[in-house]
N, C-alpha and C positions, 0 to 999 in steps of 0.2 A: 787334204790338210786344212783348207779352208773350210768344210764344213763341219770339222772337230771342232776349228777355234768357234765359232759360231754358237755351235752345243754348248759349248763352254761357259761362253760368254751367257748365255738362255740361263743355263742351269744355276749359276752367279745371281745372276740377277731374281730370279724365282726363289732361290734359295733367302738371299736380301731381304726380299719383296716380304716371305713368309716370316721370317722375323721382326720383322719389324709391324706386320700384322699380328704377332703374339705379344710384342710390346705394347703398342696398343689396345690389346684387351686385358690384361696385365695393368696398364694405368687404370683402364677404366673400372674394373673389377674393384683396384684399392679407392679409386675415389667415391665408389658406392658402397662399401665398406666402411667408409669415414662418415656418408651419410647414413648409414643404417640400411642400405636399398639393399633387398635381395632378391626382385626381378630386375631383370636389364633388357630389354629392346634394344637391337644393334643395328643399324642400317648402315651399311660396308657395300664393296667390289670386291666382294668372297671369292675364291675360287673354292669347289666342290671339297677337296681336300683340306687344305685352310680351316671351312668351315666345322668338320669332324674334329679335328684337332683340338682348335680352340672352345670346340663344344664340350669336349669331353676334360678338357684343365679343370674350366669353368664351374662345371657340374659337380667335378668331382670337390668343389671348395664350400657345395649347400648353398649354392647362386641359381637361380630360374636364371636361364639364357636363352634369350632368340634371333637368330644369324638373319637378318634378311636384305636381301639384296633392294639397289636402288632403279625403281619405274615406275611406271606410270599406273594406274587404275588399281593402285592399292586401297581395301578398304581400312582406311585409319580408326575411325572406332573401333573394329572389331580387333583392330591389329593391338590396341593402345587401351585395350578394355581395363579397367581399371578395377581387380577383384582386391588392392591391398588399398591402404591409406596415399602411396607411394610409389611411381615408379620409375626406373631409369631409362631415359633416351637416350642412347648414345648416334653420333650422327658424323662419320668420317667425310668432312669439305674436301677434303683431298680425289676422293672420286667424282668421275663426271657429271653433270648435270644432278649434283646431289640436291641441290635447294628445291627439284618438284617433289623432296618428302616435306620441307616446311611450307612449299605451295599449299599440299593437298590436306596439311595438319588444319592450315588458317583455312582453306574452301570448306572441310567438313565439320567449324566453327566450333570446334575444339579449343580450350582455353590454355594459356602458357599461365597455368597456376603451378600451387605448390601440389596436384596430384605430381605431376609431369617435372619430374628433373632433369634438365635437358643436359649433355654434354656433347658440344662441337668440338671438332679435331678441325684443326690444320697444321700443317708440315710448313715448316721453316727451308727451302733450297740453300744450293752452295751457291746460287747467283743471287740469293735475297740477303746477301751476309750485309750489306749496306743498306739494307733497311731495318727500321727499327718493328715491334713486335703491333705497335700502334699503326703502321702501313702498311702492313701486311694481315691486319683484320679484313677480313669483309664487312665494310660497315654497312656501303650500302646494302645487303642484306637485312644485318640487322636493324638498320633503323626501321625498314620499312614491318619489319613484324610486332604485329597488337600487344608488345609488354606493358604491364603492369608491375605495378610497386611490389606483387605481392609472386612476380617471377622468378621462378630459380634456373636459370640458364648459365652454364659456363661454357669460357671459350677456351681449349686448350689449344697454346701456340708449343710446337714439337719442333725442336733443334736435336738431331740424334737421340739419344735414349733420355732427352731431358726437355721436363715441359714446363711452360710459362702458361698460370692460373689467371684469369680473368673471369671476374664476376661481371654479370649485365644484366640491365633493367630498366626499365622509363618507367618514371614517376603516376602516366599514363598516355598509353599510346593514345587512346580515344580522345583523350581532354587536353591532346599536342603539347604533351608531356617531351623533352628532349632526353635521347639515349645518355644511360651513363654506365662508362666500362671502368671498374676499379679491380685492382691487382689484389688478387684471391692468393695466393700463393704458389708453390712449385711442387713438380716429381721428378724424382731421377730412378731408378732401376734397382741402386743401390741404398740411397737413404730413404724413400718410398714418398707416402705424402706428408707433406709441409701447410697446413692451412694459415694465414694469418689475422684472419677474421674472425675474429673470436665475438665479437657484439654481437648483441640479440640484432636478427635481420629490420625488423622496423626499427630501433636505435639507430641503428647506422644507416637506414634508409631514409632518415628523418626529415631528409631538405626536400622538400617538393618545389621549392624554389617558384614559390606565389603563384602557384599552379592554380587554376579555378574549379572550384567543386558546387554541383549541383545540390543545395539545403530546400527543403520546403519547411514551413512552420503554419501553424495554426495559430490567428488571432483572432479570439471572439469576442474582443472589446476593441474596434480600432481606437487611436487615439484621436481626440478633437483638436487639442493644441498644439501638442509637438508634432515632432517630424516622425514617423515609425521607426529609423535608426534609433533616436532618443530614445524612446516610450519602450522598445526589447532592451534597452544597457542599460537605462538611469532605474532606481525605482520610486520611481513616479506611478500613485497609484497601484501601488504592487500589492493590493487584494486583486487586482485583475490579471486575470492572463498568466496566473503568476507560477504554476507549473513549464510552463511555456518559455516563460522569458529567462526563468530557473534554469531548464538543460542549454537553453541557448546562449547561459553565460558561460556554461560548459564547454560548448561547442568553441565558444571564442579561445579559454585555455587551449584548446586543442590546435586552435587555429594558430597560436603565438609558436606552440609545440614543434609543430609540424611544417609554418612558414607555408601555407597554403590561403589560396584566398575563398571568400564564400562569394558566393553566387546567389540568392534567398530571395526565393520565391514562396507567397503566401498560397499553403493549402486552403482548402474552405474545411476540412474534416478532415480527421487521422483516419479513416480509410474503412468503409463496414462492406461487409460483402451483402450485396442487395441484387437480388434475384439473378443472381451466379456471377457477378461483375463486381470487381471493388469502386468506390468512388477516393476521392478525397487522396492526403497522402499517396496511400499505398499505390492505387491505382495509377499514378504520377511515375512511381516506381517499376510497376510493371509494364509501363513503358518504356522505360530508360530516360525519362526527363531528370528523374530527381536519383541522386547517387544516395545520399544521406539524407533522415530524418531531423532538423532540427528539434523537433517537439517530441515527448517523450510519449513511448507506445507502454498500453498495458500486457502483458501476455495473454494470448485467446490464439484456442487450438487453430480456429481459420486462416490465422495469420500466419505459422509455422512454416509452411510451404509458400509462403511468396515475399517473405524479408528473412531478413538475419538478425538475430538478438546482440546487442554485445554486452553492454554493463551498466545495470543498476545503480539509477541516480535520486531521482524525484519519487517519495513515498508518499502519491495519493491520499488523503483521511477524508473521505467523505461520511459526515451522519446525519442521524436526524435530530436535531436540537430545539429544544420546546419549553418553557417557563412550567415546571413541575405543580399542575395544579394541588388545589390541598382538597381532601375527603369533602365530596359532598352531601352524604346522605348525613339524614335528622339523626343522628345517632348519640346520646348522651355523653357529652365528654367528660360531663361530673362523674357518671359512673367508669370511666375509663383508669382514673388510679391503682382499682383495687378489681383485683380476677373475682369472675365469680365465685368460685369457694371462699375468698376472702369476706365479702360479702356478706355470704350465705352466713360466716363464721362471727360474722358482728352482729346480725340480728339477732343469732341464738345466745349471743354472749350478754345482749341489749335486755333478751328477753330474759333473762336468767338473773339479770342485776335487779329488774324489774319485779318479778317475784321475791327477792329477797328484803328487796327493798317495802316489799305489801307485806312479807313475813313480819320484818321488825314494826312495822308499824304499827299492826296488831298487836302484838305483841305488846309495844308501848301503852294500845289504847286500852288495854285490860290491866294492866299490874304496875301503870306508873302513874303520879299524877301528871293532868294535860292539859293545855288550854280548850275546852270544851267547843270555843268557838273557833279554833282552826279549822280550815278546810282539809289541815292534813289527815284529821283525825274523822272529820266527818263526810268528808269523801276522797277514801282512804286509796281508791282503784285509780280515777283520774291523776289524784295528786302527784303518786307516784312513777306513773308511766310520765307526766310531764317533768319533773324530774330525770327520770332517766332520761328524757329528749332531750332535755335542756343541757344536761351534761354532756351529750356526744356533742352539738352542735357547744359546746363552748358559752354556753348561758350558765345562768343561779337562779333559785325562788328565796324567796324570803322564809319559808318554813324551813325548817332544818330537824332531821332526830334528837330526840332527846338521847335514849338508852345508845351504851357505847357500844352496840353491836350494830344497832342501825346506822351511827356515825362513824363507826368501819366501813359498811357498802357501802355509805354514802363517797368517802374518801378514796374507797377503792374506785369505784365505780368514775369519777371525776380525775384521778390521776390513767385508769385506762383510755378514757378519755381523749386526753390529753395526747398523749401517747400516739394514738390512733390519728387526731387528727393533723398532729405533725407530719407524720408518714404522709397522710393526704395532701394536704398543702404545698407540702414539699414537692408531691411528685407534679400536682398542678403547675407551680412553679417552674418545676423543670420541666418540662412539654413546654412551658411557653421560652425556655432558653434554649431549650434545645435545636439542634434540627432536625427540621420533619423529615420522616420517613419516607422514602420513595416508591412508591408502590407499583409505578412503570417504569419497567425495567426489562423488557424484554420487546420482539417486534411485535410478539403474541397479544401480550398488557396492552400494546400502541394500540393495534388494533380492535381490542375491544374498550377504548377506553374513547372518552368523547370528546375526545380531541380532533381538530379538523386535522389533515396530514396536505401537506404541500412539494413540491419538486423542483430543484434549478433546475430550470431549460438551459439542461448541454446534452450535447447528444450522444455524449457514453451515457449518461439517463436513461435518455431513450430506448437504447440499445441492452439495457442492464434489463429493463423492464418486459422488454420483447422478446429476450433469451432467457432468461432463468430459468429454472426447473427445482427451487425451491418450494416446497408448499405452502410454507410458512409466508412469503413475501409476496408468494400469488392471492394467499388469501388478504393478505394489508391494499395489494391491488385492487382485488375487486373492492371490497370494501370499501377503501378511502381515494384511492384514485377514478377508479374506473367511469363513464359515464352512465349513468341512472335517470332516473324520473326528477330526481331531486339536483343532483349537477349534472347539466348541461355542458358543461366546458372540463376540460382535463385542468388539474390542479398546476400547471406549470409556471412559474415564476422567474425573473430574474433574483436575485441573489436579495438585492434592495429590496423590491417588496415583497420576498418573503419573510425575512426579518424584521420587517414593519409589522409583519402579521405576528410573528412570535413576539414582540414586545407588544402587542398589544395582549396579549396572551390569549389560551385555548386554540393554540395551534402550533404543530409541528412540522417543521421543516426540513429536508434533505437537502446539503449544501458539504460543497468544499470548506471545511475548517482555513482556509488557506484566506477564503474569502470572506468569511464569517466573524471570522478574529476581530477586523478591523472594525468592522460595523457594530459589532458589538461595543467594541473599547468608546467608542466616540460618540455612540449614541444610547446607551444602556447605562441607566442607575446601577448604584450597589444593592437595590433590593431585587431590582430584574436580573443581575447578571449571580445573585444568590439564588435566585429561583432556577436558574438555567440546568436542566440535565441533558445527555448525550445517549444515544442509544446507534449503534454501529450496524447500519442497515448491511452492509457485507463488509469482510476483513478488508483492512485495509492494500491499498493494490501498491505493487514493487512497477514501477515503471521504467524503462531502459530505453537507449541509443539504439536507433535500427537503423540497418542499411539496405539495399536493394538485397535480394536473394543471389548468394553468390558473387558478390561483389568481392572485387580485389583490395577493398579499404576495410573489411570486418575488422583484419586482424589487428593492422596499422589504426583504428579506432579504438578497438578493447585494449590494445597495451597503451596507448594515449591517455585512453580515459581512466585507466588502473594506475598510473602515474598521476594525474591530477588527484582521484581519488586520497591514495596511501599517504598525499602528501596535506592533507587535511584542506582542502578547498571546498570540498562538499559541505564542511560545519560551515565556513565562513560564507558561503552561500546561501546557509539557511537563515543564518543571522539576518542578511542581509533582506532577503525575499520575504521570509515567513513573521506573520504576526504572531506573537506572541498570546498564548490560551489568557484573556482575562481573568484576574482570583478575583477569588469572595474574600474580604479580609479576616481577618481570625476575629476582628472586634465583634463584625457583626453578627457571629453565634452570640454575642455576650447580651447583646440589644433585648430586651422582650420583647415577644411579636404580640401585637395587638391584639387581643381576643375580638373577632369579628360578631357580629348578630347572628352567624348560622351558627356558630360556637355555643353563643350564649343564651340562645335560643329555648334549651330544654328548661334551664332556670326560671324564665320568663313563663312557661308554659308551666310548670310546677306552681310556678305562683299564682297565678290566672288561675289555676285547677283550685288552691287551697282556696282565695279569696271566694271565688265562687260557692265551694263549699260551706266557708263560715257564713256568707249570707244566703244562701239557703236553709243553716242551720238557724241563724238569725230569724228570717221569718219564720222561721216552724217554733220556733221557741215562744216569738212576739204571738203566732197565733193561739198557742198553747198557752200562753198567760192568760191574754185577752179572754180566752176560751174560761179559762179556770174560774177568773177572777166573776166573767157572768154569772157563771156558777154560784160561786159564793154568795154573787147577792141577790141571786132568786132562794138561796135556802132559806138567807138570811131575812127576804123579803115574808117570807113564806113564814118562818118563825113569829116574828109581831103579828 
């Protein structure tokens, strides 16, 4: 009889035992349900049966399920391999020595991120009724495990078929962040789950409660006067440093955000990979010194694999900026008004007045009466063509036709004229109001053009120069940077005197606009800063917030910084940082620009050509006389 009751009591209890392990997979199944999770990882004190049962509920709901019991020398990556975005841990406290599965989780240095959803069980007893749910956690457990802000771990507290939700987390375990357990919500068997957490996880994670984070920043203007705290917040001299000091006013919104404190340490370089090793920044990072990037990184495939991108702040513009010389070759600007057909089209019209003009004059000189001693009449060829010169160029003679057909050409000929030379004047006129043409305008133009070309020394410069694979930029290299017979020294400059060299002109500069602005405004005329053109040695670069690779703060930064963003802080930051592009005022197209001597040149040289000719003509005439007139009086000697 005693060993019936026995049986009985076994059988009771087992029977208990197994439901109450189908309850527990039952909870667990709807809370990874509520997550989306459709693998589940179970680590239980399975019994063989148990496990078939609740393997095949499970299965049959289009859940991956895997029962595995609690020991020792399990391998946890392979066990926890992660083929989804996602997976769930479920981890029953209630079995013995359960904590050697988050021993050997933390020994195989495995992360408590958002792959891994963790869900702990523990059971509430009939002798824990006078404790409440907060002393009946295992804290010490949890404190001692590596969370992070960006952990999903819950604790379910189990009072019969009804569970008490607990969310937990530290702000960070590594940076002696303190645990924080807040009440997630309930399940019961009947009403299912209850979450009451509805906030985006970084909003409600948002107190770090002046926790210290690792910033590096890049400064490559220290400051002389101020304090370095000053010289990154005020801006003071904000042509300098001024991408730099830009995301790290960002970084500060984030820091008010978030109620964390900086820690900021100065990089020497945002970070290049140099003969398979990063320096700078990054390399700070892939150590675990620096958690966050204060200075803003450009995107470059080498970096992809050893940081985390989050959100675009600071837009880069660096060009080349150069006082746009004017045409130098000897080229006739006189004849620049009118195309060559146009041209070609006044000579034959010139020559054609010309004849007409010999027509009627003949004309005249046979069938009317005339003054016999004009020259119009007696040298009937010259008269005429000077005439017609006379009237393109806007002159008169003193002769005039008589017959009213020759005083038609004449008239005609003096209102086309007219005509003509207005169009011309005009467009003279206009070339000097206008503005000049820019005829470099490409990197291609730069390069063959004879211009010196110059570099800010920074060392994404550097770096820009030594990677490209542009043809077009390799050739402005050789050509105007590289070293030669003729430069000795690479063209690199601080920012100052390279713009010393661009105001002084014949020379072209590669500079941050950011830096450029200001030197310009304050030390450039209205006729310098009217000459200035810009030529975009590459697109402009998108620069973004990086954190260490795999870092627990990416996420808790991109939504940070997507809040400061949306809420318009980025304009008032650029307001604040960015100089303003210098104009050319609208007056100064009106101004005329002075015709220089290489301008007025060909005029000069036209006239030098006639003058010269008429006294060559001159002596030939004087000797021709001289000549003549001996003549005369050896004939005449020779007569008497």
């Amino acid at each position: 009889m005693m060993i019936t009751r026995q049986f009985f009591i076994l059988y009771v209890f087992a029977t208990i035992s197994s439901k109450a392990k189908e309850i527990d997979i039952q909870f667990a199944d709807d809370y990874y349900k509520d997550k989306d999770i459709r693998t589940i990882v179970a680590f239980g004190c399975w019994r063989p049966e148990e496990s078939i049962r609740v393997f095949r509920k499970i299965s049959s709901q289009n859940t991956s399920l895997s029962l595995l019991g609690i020991t020792n020398g399990l391998n946890m990556k392979a066990i926890l391999k992660v083929n989804y975005y996602k997976l769930g841990v479920f981890l029953d406290l209630d079995c013995p020595e359960s904590e050697i599965i988050l021993d050997q989780f933390i020994d195989e240095k495995l992360p408590f991120n958002e792959s891994f959803f963790w869900l702990l069980k523990i059971s509430r007893g009939a002798e824990d009724d006078d404790y409440n749910d907060r002393k009946l956690m295992p804290l010490d457990t949890l404190e001692r495990l590596p969370l992070s802000v960006n952990a999903e771990l819950t604790l379910a507290v189990r009072e019969q078929d009804h569970f008490e939700l607990y969310d937990v987390y530290n702000p960070s375990y590594r940076h002696g962040g303190k645990l924080n357990v807040t009440r997630m919500g309930a399940w019961d068997i009947k009403s299912g789950m209850h979450n009451e957490l509805t906030q985006y996880k970084y909003k409600r994670r948002g107190n770090l409660h002046g926790m210290y984070l690792n910033f590096s920043i890049v400064v490559d203007f220290p400051p002389k006067v101020v304090d370095m705290a000053t010289y990154l917040t005020e801006p003071i001299d904000r042509h300098l440093d001024t991408m730099h000091r830009y995301n790290y006013a960002l970084i500060l919104y984030l820091k008010d955000y978030y109620n964390f404190t900086i820690n900021l340490m100065r990089g020497e370089t945002w970070g290049y990979l140099i003969n398979g090793t990063f320096n700078g920044i990054v390399g700070d990072m892939l150590k675990g010194i620096v958690d966050i990037g204060a200075s803003p990184f450009q995107f470059k495939p080498e970096r992809l694999d050893v940081m985390d991108y989050t959100v675009q702040g600071y837009m880069a513009r660096a060009v080349i900026i150069f006082r746009h010389p004017k045409r130098q070759e000897l080229s006739n600007s006189f004849f620049e008004p009118f195309s060559r057909s146009v041209w070609i089209l006044t000579v034959i019209i010139g020559l054609l007045n010309w004849l007409l003009m010999y027509v009627t004059i003949r004309f005249e000189k046979h069938f009317l009466r005339h003054d016999e001693t004009s020259s119009l009449y007696t040298k009937t060829e010259s008269e005429t063509f000077l005439i017609t010169t006379a009237a393109i160029c806007q002159q008169g003679l003193s002769d005039t036709p008589q017959a009213y057909s020759g005083r038609i050409v004449y008239v005609s000929l003096f209102l086309w004229a007219l005509l003509l030379y207005q169009f011309y004047s005009a467009s003279i006129v206009g070339s000097l109001l206008a503005e000049k043409p820019r005829f470099i305008k490409t990197i291609k133009d730069l390069t063959y053009s004879n211009l010196e070309v110059g570099i800010e020394n920074m060392p994404y410069n550097h770096d820009f120069f030594r990677t490209t694979t542009d043809n077009t930029i390799i050739e402005l290299f050789n050509r105007k940077i590289a070293l030669n017979k003729k430069r000795k020294k690479y063209p690199y400059y601080t920012a100052e005197e390279g713009l010393k060299k661009v105001q002084a002109g014949g020379f072209a500069f590669q500079v941050d606009l950011a830096t450029a602005y200001k030197f310009i405004t304050e030390t450039f005329n209205e006729n310098e800063i009217c000459d200035l053109h810009e030529i975009q040695l590459f697109e402009p670069k998108h620069t973004a917030t990086c954190t260490s690779k795999h870092s627990p703060f990416k996420k808790m930064v991109t939504y940070g910084l997507r809040q400061v963003v949306e809420h318009g802080m980025t304009r008032r930051l650029e307001k604040i940082w960015k100089h303003r592009q210098p104009e050319c005022p609208e007056s100064h197209n009106s101004t005329p620009t002075p015709v220089n001597l290489n301008q007025f040149s060909p005029a000069l040289v036209m006239l030098s050509a006639a003058i010269a000719i008429a006294i060559f003509f001159m002596l030939v005439e004087n000797i021709v006389r001289k000549y003549a007139y001996r003549l005369n009086s050896s004939i005449l000697v020779l007569e008497d």
